[in-house]
C-alpha positions as CSV (number, residue, x, y, z in Angstrom):
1,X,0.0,0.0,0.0
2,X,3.1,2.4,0.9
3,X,4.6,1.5,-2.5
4,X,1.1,2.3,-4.1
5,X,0.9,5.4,-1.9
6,X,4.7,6.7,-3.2
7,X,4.0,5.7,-6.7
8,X,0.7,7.8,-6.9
9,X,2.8,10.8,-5.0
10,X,5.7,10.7,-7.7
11,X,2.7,10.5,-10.3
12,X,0.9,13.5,-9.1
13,X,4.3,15.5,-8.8
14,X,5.4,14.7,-12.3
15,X,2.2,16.0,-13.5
16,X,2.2,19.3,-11.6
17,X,5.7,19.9,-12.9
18,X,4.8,18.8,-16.5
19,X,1.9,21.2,-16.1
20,X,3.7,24.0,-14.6
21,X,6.6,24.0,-17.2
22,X,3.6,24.1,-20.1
23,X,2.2,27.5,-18.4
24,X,5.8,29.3,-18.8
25,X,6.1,27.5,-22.4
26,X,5.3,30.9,-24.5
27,X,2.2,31.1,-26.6
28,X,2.3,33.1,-30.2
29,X,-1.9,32.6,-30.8
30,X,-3.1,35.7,-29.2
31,X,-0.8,38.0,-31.0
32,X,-1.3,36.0,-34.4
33,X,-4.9,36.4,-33.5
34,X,-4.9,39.4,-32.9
35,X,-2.0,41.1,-34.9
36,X,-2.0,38.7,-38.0
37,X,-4.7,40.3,-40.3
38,X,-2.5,44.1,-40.2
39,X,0.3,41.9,-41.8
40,X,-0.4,41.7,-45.8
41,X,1.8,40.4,-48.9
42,X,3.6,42.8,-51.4
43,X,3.9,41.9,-54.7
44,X,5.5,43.9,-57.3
45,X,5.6,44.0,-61.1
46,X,9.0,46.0,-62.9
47,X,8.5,46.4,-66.6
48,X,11.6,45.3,-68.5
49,X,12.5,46.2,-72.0
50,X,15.0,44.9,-74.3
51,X,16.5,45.8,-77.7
52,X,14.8,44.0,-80.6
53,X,18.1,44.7,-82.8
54,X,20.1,42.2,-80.2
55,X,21.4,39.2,-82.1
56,X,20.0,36.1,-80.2
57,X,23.5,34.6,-78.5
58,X,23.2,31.1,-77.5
59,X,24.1,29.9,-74.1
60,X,24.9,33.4,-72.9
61,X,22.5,34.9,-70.5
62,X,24.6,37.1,-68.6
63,X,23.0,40.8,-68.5
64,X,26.6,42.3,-68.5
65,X,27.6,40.4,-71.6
66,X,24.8,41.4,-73.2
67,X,25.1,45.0,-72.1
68,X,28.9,44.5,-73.7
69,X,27.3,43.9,-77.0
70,X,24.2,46.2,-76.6
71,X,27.1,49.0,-76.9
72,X,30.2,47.8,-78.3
73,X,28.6,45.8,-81.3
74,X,25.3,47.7,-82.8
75,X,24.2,45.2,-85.2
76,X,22.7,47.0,-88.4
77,X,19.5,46.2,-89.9
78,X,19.7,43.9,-92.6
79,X,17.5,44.9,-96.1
80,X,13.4,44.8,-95.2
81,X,14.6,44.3,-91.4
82,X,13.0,47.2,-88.9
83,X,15.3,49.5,-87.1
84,X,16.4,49.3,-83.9
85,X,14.1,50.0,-81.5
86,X,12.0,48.6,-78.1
87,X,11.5,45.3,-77.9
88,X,8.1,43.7,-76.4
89,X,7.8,44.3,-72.7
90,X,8.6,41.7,-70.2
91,X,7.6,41.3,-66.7
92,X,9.9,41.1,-63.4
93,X,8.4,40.1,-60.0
94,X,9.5,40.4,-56.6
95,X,7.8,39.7,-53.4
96,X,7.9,40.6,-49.9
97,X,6.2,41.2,-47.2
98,X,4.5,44.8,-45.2
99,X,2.0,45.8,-42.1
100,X,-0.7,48.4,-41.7
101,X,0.1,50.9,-39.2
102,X,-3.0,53.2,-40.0
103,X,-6.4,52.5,-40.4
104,X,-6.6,55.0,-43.4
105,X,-3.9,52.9,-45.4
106,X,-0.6,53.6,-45.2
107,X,1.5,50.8,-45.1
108,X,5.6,49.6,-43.6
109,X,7.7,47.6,-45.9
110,X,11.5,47.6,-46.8
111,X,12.8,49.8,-50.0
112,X,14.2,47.0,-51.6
113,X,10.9,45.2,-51.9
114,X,9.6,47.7,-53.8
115,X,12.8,49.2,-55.1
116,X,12.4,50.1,-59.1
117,X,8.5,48.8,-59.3
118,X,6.2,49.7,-61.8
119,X,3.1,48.4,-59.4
120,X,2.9,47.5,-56.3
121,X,0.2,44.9,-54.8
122,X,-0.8,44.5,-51.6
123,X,-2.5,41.2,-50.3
124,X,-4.8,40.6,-47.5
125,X,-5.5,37.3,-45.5
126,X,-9.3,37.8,-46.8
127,X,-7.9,37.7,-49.9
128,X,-8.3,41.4,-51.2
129,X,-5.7,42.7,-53.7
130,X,-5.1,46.6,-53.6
131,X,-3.2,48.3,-55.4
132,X,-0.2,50.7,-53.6
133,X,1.0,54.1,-53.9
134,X,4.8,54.3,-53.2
135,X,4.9,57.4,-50.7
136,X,8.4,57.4,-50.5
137,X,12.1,55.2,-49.8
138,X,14.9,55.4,-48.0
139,X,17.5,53.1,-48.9
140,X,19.7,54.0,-46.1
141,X,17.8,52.6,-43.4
142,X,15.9,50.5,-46.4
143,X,12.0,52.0,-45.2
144,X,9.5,52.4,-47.6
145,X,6.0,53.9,-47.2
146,X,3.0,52.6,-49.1
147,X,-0.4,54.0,-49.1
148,X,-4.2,52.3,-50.5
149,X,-7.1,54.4,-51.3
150,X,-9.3,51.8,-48.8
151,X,-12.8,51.9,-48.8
152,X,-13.1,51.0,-44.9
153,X,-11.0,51.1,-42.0
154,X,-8.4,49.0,-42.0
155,X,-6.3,46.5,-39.2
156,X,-3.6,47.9,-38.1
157,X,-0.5,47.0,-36.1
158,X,0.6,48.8,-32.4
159,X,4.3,49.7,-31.9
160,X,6.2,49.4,-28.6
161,X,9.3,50.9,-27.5
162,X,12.2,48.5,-28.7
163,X,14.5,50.5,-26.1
164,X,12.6,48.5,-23.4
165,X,13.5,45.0,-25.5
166,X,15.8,42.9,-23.7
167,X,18.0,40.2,-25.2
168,X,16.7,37.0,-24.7
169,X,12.8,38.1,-24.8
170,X,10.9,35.9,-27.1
171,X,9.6,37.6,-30.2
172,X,7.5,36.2,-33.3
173,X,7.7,37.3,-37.6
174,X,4.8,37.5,-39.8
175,X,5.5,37.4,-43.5
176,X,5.5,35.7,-46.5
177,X,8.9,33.6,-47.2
178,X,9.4,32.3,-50.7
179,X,5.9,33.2,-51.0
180,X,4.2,31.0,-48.3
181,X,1.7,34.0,-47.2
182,X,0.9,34.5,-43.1
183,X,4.1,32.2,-42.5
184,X,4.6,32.8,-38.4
185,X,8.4,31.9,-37.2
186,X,9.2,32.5,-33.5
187,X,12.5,32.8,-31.9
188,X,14.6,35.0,-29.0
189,X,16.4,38.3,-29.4
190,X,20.1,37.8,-29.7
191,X,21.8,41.2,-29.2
192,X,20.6,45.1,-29.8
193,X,22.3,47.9,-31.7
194,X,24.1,45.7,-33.4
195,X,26.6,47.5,-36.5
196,X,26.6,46.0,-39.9
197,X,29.0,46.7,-42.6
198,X,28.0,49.8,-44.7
199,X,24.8,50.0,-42.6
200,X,25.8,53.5,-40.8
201,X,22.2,54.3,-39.6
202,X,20.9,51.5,-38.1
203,X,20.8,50.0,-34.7
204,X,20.2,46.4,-35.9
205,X,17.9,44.0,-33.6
206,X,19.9,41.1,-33.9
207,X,17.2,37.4,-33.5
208,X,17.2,34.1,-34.4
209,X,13.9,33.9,-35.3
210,X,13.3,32.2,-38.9
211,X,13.7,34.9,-41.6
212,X,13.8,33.5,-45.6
213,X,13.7,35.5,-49.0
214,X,9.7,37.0,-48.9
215,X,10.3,38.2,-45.2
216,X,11.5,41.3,-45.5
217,X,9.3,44.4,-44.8
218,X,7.3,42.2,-42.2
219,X,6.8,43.1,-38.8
220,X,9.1,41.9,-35.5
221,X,6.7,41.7,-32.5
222,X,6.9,41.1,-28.8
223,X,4.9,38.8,-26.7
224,X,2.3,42.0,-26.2
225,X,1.4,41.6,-29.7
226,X,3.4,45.2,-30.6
227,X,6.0,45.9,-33.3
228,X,9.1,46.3,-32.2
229,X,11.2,46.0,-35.6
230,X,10.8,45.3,-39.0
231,X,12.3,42.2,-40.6
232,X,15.1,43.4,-42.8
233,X,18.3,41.2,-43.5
234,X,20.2,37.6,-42.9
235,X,23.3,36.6,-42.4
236,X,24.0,33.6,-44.7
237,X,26.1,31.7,-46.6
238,X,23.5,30.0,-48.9
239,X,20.8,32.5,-49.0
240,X,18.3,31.1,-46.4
241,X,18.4,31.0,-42.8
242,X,21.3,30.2,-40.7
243,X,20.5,31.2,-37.4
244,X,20.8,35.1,-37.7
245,X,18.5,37.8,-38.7
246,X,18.2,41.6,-38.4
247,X,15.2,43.8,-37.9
248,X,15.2,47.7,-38.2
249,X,14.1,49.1,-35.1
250,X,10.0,50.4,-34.6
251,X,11.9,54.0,-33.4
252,X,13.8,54.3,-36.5
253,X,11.3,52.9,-39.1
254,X,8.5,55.3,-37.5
255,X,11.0,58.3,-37.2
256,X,11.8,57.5,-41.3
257,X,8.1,56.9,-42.0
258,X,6.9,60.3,-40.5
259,X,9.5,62.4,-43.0
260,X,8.5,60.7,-46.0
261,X,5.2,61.1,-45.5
262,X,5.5,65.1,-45.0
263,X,8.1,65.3,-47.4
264,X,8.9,62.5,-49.6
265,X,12.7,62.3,-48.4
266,X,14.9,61.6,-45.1
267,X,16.6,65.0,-44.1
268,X,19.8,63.6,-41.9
269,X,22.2,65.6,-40.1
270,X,26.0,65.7,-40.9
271,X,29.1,67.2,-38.7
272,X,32.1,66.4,-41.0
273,X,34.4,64.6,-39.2
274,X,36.7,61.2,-40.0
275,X,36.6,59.4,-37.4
276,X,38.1,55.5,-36.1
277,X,37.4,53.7,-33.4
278,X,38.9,54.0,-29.6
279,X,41.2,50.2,-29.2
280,X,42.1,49.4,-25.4
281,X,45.5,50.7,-26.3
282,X,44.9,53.6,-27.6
283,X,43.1,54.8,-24.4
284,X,45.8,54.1,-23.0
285,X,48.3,56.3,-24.8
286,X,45.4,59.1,-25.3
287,X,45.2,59.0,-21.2
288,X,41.6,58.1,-21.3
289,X,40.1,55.6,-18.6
290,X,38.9,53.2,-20.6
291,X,37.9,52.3,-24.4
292,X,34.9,54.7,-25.3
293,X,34.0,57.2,-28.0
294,X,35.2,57.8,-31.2
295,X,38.3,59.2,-32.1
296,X,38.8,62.1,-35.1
297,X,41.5,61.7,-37.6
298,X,40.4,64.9,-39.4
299,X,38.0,67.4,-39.6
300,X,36.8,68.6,-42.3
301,X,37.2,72.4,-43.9
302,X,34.3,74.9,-42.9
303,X,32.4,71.8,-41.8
304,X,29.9,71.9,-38.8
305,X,32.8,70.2,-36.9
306,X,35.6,72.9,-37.5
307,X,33.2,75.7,-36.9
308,X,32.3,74.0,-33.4
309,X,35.9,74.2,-32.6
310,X,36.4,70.0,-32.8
311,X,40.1,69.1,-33.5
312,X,42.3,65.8,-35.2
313,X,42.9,63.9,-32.2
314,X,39.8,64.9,-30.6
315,X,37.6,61.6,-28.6
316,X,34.3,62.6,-29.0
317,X,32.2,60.9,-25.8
318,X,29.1,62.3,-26.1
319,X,26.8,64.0,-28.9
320,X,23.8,65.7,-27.9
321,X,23.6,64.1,-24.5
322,X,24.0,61.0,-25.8
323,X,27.2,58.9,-25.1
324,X,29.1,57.6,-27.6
325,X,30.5,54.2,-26.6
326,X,32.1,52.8,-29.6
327,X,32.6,54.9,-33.0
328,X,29.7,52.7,-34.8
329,X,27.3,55.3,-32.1
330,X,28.6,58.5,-33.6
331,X,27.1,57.9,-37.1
332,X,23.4,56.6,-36.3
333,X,23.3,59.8,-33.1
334,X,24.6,62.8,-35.8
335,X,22.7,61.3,-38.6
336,X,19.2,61.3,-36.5
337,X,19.6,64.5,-35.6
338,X,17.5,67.3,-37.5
339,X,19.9,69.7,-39.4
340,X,20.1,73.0,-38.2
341,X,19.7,71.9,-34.4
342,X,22.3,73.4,-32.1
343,X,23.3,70.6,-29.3
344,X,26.0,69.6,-27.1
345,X,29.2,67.8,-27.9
346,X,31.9,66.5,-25.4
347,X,35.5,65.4,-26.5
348,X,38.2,63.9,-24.6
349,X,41.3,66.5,-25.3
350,X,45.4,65.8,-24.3
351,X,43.6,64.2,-20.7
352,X,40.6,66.6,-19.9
353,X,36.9,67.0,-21.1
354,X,35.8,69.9,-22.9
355,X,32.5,70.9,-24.4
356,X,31.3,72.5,-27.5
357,X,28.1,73.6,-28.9
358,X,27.6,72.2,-32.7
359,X,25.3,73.5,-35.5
360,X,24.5,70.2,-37.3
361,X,24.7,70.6,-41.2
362,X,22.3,68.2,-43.4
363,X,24.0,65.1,-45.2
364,X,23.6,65.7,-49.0
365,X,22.7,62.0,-50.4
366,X,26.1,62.0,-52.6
367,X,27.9,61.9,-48.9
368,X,28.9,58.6,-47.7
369,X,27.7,59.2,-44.3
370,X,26.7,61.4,-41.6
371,X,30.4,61.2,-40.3
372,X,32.9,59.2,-42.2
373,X,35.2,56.4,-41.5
374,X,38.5,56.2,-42.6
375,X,39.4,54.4,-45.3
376,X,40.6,50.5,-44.3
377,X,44.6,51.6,-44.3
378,X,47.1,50.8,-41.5
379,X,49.0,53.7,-41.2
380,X,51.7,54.1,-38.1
381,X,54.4,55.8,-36.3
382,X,58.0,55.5,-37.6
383,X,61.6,56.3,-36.2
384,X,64.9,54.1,-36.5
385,X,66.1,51.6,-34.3
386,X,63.4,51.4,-31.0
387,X,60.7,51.1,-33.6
388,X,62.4,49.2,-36.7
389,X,61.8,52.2,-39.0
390,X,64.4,55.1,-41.0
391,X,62.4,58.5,-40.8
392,X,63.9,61.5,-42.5
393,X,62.9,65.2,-42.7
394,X,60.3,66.4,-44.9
395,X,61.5,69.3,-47.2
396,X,59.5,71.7,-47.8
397,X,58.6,71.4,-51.1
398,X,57.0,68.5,-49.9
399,X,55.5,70.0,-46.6
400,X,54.0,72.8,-49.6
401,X,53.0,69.9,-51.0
402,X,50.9,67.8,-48.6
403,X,50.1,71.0,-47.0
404,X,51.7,70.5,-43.5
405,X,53.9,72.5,-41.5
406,X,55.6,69.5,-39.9
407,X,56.3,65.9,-40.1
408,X,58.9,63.0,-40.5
409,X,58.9,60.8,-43.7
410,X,59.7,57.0,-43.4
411,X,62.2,56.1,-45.6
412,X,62.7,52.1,-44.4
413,X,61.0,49.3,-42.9
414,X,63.2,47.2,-40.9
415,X,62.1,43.4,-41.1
416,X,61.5,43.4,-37.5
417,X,59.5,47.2,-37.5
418,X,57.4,47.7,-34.3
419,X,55.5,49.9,-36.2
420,X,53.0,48.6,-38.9
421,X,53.9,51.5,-41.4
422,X,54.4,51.8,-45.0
423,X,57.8,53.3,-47.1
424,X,56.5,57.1,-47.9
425,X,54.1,57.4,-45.0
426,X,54.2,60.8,-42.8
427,X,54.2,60.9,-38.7
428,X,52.5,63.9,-37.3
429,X,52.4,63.4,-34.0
430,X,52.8,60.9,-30.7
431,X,50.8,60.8,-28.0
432,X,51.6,59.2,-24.9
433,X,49.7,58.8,-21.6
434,X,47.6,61.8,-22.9
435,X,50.7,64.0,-24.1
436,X,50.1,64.8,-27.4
437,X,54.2,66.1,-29.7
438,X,53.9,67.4,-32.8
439,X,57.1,65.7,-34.9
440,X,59.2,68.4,-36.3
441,X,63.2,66.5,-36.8
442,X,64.4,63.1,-36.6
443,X,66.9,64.1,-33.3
444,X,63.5,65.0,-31.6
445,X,61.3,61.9,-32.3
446,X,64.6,59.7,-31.2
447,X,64.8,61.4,-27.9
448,X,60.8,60.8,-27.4
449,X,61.3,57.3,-28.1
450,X,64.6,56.8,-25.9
451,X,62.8,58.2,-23.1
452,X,60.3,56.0,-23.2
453,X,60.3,52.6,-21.1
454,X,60.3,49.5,-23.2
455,X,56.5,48.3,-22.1
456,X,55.3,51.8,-23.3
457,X,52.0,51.8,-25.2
458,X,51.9,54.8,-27.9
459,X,50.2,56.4,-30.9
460,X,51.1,58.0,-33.9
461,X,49.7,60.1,-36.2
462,X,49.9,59.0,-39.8
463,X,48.9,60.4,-43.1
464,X,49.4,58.0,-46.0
465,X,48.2,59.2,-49.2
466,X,44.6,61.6,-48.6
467,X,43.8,59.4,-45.5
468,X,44.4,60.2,-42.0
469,X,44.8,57.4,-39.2
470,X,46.2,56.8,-35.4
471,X,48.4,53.8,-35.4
472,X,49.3,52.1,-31.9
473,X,52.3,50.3,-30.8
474,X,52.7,48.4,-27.7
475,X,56.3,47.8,-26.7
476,X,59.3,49.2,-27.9
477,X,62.8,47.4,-28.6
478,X,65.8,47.7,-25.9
479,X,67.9,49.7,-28.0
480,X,67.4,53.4,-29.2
């Protein structure tokens, strides 16, 4: 009876845990329920047309080849043959996926869904096919705005505040991948503000929640059923999912959505500064505490920058009251901010703080970015013997030349150079434990280096070519 007794306990306890664990199991229905009909299909159409004077070339298909022969090798009409001219029309579709974020029809998607369309589609889960009005894109943050002349209200999504998103917290995709409409994937956030190359703008939500080609432009929510990104880009190797996806964060997307709607364009602002990022030894020869800001290798004639007194060498920490952690911040802060707005700017100068009050300039679209990055180049400090270099004096023809008053050319790289320079590069200037000497003879960057202890960490200046970068090198040699 015991036994009986112990069995039917263990039971009983089994099933209250087994129970339990299924109520903190997370359920998706009530936010498919209730979010799923605002979520609709894009479908475009892209009128192509082709030269009917093209001589049909087996086996190649290539659109580059072709091009080559569109304008290298005109074929001439042949006797009762018509002249060149537009071919018949051909039809290119893409598809993708959006949400309804107001009842009177205007719609979220990504530019690149609807990027070069002739006619844009969008499809309901009752079925009903509208036809769209593109509002406006911006490839940047790749946001586009849609709008349907509806006939009747129409569902429409909620937003929440993705700054309150935590990593970890479960969130759930709506969209259409390779077509298959109302698809719902579910998965955890893996990181925030996450950089990606030539994404400047952009503070990415990083998930692993199911994304595939016909998911982008869909909405990211949270368990409360509100967006909190849209679906934008994978990382993969064989172009379907492998584990990482990206969304474009509700704040941005909305903040994007609003300027094209009351203008038809994205009005960014711009300070004109290059800038690199701030490595662990670098704070340590710039005298700052730890790794943080962004770090200016040049500013940027009559830019917003020079006028607001910011200098080369410069760590900018904070912009507008916003710290700047690593140099990815600076871009995304500077380029959401409205031109013409005065605000606040602290930089990290020779071991103190200073502030300065900047008048942001607007980012003209044939800019690369709100504030640039150098160009990928490893320039770095040079001087014989304690760093494996030959620097000479620059004479000044050439200082008339690159426009400099001082400097020290390198002339050799040893084999067994500290310093990861280049033959014909120019030091500026080293800065140690905040100190910041501007190079002016060979004598005086040897006595800089020879009173320097061999575990010293410094940076130098270097200017190779039109680019500007801080080079740092831990550890000199015995001898100097």
């Amino acid at each position: 009876m015991r036994r009986v007794k112990a069995l039917a306990a263990l039971w009983l306890a089994a099933f209250a845990l087994a129970a339990h664990a299924q109520r903190d199991l997370p359920d998706f229905t009530r936010v498919v329920e209730e979010q799923g009909n605002a979520v609709v299909n894009i479908s475009t159409t892209q009128a192509v047309r082709r030269s009917a004077a093209l001589p049909q070339m087996p086996g190649i298909e290539d659109e580059e080849v072709l091009e080559f022969f569109r304008r290298f090798i005109p074929r001439q009409p042949g006797p009762g043959q018509p002249a060149p001219g537009p071919g018949p029309r051909s039809e290119s579709r893409s598809l993708g996926s959006g949400f309804v974020i107001s009842q009177d029809g205007y719609v979220l998607t990504n530019a690149h869904v609807v990027d070069s369309a002739d006619e844009i589609t969008v499809k309901f889960t009752d079925k009903r096919e509208l036809k769209a009005k593109l509002i406006g894109a911006d490839k940047r943050t790749d946001i586009a705005l849609l709008k349907i002349d509806a006939t009747s209200p129409l569902p429409a999504v909620r937003f929440g505040d993705p700054s309150k998103l935590k990593v970890g917290e479960w969130v759930v995709a709506i969209g259409s991948p390779f077509g298959f409409e109302n698809t719902v994937t579910a998965g955890i956030v893996s990181a925030k503000g996450r950089s990606l190359p030539q994404e400047n703008f952009v503070p990415f939500i990083q998930t692993d929640v199911a994304i595939n080609p016909g998911n982008s432009g869909g909405p990211l929510f949270n368990m409360r059923g509100e967006v909190i990104g849209i679906n934008s880009q994978i990382y993969s190797r064989t172009g379907g999912f492998m584990g990482l996806s990206f969304a474009i964060p509700a704040d941005v997307a909305l903040d994007v959505q609003k300027q094209l709607k009351e203008k038809g364009r994205v009005a960014r602002g711009r300070i004109g500064v290059v800038i690199q990022e701030v490595t662990r030894d670098l704070a340590t020869s710039f005298g700052l505490e730890r790794a943080r800001g962004a770090l200016v290798n040049s500013v940027e004639k009559e830019s917003p920058a020079q006028k607001a007194g910011v200098e080369p060498t410069d760590i900018i920490v904070s912009f507008d009251g916003k710290g700047v952690e690593s140099s990815s911040d600076l871009p995304r802060i500077v380029g959401s901010t409205r031109p013409g707005t005065s605000v606040p700017l602290e930089v990290f100068r020779k071991g103190a703080t200073k502030k300065l009050q900047i008048t942001v300039g607007e980012l003209q679209e044939d800019r690369v970015a709100a504030v640039d990055k150098p160009r990928p180049a490893k320039p770095e400090p040079a001087l014989a013997n304690r760093l494996g270099i030959v620097v000479a004096e620059l004479s000044p023809e050439q200082k008339k030349d690159l426009k400099i008053q001082n400097g020290l050319v390198v002339t050799e790289v040893k084999p067994d150079a500290r310093a990861d320079v280049r033959k014909g590069d120019v030091l500026l200037m080293l800065v140690h434990k905040g100190q910041h000497t501007e190079l002016k003879s060979v004598d005086q960057f040897n006595k800089l280096l020879a009173g320097l202890d061999k575990s010293a960490v410094i940076t130098l200046q270097v200017k190779r070519g039109e680019t500007m970068a801080f080079v740092t090198i831990s550890g000199l040699t015995d001898k100097g």
